[in-house]
N, C-alpha and C positions, 0 to 999 in steps of 0.2 A: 391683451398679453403683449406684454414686450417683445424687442426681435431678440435680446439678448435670451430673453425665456426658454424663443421658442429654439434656436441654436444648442443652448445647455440639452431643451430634451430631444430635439432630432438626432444631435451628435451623440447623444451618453455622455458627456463630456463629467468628468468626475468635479469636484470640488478640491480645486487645482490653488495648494497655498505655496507650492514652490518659490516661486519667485513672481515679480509682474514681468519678466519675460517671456511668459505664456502666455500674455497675450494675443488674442487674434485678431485681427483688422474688422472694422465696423463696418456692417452694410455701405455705409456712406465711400469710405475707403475702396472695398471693392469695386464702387460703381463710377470713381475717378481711376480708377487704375485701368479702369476696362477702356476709360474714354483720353487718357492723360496723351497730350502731344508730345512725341521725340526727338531727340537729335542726338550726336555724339558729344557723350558730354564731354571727353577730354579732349575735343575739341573746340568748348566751350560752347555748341552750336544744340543744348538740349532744353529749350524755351522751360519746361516745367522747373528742371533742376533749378536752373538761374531765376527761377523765382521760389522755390523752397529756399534758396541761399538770401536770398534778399528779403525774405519774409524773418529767415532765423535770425540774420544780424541785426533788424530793425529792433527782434524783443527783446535782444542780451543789451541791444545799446553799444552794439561795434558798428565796423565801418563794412567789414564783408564777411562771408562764410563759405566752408569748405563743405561736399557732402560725399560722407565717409560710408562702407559698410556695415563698419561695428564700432562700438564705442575702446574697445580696446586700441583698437587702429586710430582711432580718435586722439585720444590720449600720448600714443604713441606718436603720429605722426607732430602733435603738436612740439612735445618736448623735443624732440628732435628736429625742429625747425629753433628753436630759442637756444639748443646746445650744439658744443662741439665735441667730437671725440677726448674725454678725457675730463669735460668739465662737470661738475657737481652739480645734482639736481636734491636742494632740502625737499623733505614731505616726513611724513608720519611711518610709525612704524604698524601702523593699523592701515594705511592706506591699501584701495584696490591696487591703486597701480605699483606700490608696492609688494605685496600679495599676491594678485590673482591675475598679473596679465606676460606669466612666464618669465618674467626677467626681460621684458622688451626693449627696456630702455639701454641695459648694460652688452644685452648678448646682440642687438642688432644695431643699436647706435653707441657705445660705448662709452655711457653716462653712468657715473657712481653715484650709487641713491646713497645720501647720508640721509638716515629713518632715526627721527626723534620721538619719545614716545609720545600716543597719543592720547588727550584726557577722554574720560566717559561722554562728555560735549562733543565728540568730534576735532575739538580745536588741538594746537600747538600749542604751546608758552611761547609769550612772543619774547621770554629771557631767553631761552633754548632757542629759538629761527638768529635774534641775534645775535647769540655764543656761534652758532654753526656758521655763522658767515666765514671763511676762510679771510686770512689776511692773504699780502701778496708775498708769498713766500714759495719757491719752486720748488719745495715737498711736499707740498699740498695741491691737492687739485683744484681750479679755478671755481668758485661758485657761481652759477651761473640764474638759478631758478631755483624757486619756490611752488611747490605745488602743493591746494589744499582740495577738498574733497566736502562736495554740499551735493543733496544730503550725504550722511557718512554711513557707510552702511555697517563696518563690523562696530559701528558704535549706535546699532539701535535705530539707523535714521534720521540721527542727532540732524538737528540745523543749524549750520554757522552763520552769523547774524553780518547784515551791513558793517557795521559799527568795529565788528570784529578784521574783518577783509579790511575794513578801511587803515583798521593800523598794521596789517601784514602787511598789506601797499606802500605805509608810509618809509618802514624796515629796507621792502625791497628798493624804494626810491634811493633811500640813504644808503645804501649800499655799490647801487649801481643794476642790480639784478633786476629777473621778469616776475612776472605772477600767470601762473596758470591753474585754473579753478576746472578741478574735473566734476563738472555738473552735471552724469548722468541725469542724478535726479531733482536736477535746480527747481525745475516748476512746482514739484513738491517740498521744496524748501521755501520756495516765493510761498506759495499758496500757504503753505505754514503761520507765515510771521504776516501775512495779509501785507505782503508787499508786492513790489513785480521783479520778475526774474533782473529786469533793467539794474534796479537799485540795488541789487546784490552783488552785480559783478561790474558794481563803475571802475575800482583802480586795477581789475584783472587785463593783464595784458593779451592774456588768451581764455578762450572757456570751451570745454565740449561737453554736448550735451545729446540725450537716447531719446530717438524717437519710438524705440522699440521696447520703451517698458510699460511705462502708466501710462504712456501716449498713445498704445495699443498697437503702431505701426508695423507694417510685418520686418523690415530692416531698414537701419540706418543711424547713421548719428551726424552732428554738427562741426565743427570747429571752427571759431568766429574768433576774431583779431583784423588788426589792421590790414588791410589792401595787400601794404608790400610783406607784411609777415606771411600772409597765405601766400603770395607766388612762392617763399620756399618751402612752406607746407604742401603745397600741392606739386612741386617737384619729389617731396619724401612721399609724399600718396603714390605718386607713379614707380617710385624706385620699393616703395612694400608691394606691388601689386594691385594697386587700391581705385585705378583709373581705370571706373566703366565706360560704357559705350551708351547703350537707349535706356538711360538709369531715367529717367523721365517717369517709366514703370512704377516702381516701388517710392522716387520722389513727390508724386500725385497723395499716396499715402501722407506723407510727412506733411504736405501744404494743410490736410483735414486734420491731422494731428493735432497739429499748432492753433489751426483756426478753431478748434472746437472741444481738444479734450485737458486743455489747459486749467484751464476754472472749476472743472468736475472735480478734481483732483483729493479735495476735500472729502470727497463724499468717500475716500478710500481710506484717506484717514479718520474718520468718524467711525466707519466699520472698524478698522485698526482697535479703535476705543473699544469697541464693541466686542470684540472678540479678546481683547484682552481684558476687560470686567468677567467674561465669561470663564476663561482660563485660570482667572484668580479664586473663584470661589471652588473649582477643582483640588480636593487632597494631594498631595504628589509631584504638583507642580509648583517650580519658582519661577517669578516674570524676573526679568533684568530689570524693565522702566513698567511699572505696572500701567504707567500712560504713554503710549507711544507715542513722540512726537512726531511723527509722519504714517507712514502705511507698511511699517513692519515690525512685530514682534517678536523677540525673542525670550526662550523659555528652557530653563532645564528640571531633570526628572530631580525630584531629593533621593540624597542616600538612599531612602530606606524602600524607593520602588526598588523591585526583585528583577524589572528588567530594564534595558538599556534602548536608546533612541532608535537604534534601527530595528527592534522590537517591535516598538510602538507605532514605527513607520509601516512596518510589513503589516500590523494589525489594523490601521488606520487607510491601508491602501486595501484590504480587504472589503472595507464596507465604502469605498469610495472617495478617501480624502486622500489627498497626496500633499506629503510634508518633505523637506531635504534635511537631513541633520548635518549639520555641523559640526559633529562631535560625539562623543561618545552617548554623551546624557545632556547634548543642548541642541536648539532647532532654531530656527529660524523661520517663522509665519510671514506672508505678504500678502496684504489684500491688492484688488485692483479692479478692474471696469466688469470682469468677466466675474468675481465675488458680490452677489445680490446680500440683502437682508437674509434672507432666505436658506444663503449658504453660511453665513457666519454662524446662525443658530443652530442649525443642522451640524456643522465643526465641533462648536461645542456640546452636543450632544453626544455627538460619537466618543469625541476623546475622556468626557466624562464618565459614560458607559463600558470604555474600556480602562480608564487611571481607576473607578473603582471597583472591577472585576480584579485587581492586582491582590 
């Protein structure tokens, strides 16, 4: 019996498709956290951190990295190390960081998102990145950055390809602007396209990326760029709040993370497959991408179920699954380290058992 096994049934632990943010730290993980050596890391003096940071920029293919709490702060602190009060930050109008991380770039660094729409790919038009460039004209605000999103989450997962970034690069080059690639979930976009995180983000001038979702870690994220770009990233770490002390603790995590749940990654998207084969032969249900290109699912109810997602949620949390809706009649599935064989079948049992009691 697996440790993962025997965790699910010592804990109760439900069959948990929220998000891969529920992940929990691997036997492995706890048994560096217990033993990780410390120091003050914002006084640079915390041995583990400064090698979690030299491990993460070795894989992205930069020069250093910064170790942040959350990927929001991530994201955040990066843009606001490449802007100035007032300059223009392009991205998508599907993006997290436009979405879902409070208005952080406007209400704390006062960067204007211009949000271009975003296609079912995850990508931009790269006719649209170039029309948005500002000229230099003093009614307009300066542009300053570009910022793209791999995987894309309200778009299914999508993976944005090498080949693609390479000509958003080439844009920002001729332009004058930066690139910054919010890679919570790059290693599942590497591992996607059978590339390495490395080769996805060469013309990125910044990249962050989560230790705490498929990587299973209990907190943390990355932010990798050049040497002199993080000392002002990590002057905006210190000015959000973001400078621990014996972060060495939860950084031990992040080192097992990277060394060992990078390559598994697959194995979440394969289930992904798997539970969404299963969710299609279900009456009542529409898939978005009947194949999910990474490790998350999306699905809505049709007109003619009788009831509505948080319905199916209170029903499905009843016998043990726990889903997030997104919406009235749409959800959002994630597999990840803590989803066995086991549970995806059991998923679609239940939700089958309950779409056709309807």
């Amino acid at each position: 019996m697996t440790a993962r096994h025997v965790e699910r049934e010592d804990r109760s632990v439900d069959i948990d498709l929220r998000s891969d943010t529920v992940t929990r730290p691997t036997p492995a993980m706890w048994e560096a956290m217990a033993h990780a050596e410390v120091g003050d890391d914002v006084l640079g003096e915390d041995p583990t951190v400064r090698r979690l940071e030299s491990l993460a920029a070795e894989m992205v293919g930069k020069e250093a990295a910064m170790f942040v709490p959350s990927g929001t702060m991530a994201n955040l602190s990066a843009i606001l190390a490449h802007c100035q009060r007032g300059d223009e930050a392009i991205l998508g109008d599907q993006a997290h960081t436009y979405l879902c991380e409070a208005g952080g770039i406007a209400a704390l660094g006062g960067v204007h998102p211009r949000a271009l729409p975003t296609a079912e790919d995850g990508t931009l038009s790269l006719e649209a990145i170039e029309g948005a460039v500002n000229d230099d004209n003093l009614h307009y605000p300066i542009s300053r950055l570009i910022c793209l999103e791999n995987t894309h989450n309200r778009c299914g997962g999508a993976v944005l390809t090498a080949a693609y970034l390479s000509h958003v690069g080439e844009i920002a080059r001729r332009h004058g602007l930066s690139l910054h690639v919010d890679g919570a979930r790059i290693f599942n976009a590497a591992v996607a396209q059978g590339v390495t995180a490395k080769q996805l983000v060469v013309p990125a001038d910044s990249v962050a990326f989560c230790l705490s979702k498929g990587l299973c870690a209990p907190v943390g994220s990355l932010v990798c760029g050049t040497s002199s770009y993080l000392r002002r990233a990590r002057r905006i770490r210190k000015q959000l709040g973001g400078g621990m002390r014996q972060a060495g603790v939860i950084a031990a995590a992040g080192i097992v993370a990277l060394e060992s749940m990078t390559e598994r990654l697959g194995e979440d998207h394969r289930r992904a497959r798997a539970l969404a084969a299963g969710l299609s032969l279900i009456p009542g249900i529409l898939l978005e991408k009947p194949i999910p290109p990474t490790n998350m699912i999306y699905f809505r109810l049709k007109d003619d179920v009788p009831f509505d997602m948080a319905e199916l949620s209170k029903r499905l949390a009843g016998a043990g699954v726990l889903i997030h809706p997104v919406g009235t009649r749409r959800v959002r599935l994630v597999t990840h380290y803590w989803i066995d064989d086991a549970a995806v079948e059991r998923a679609v049992s239940v939700i089958g058992e309950i779409m056709h009691s309807a």
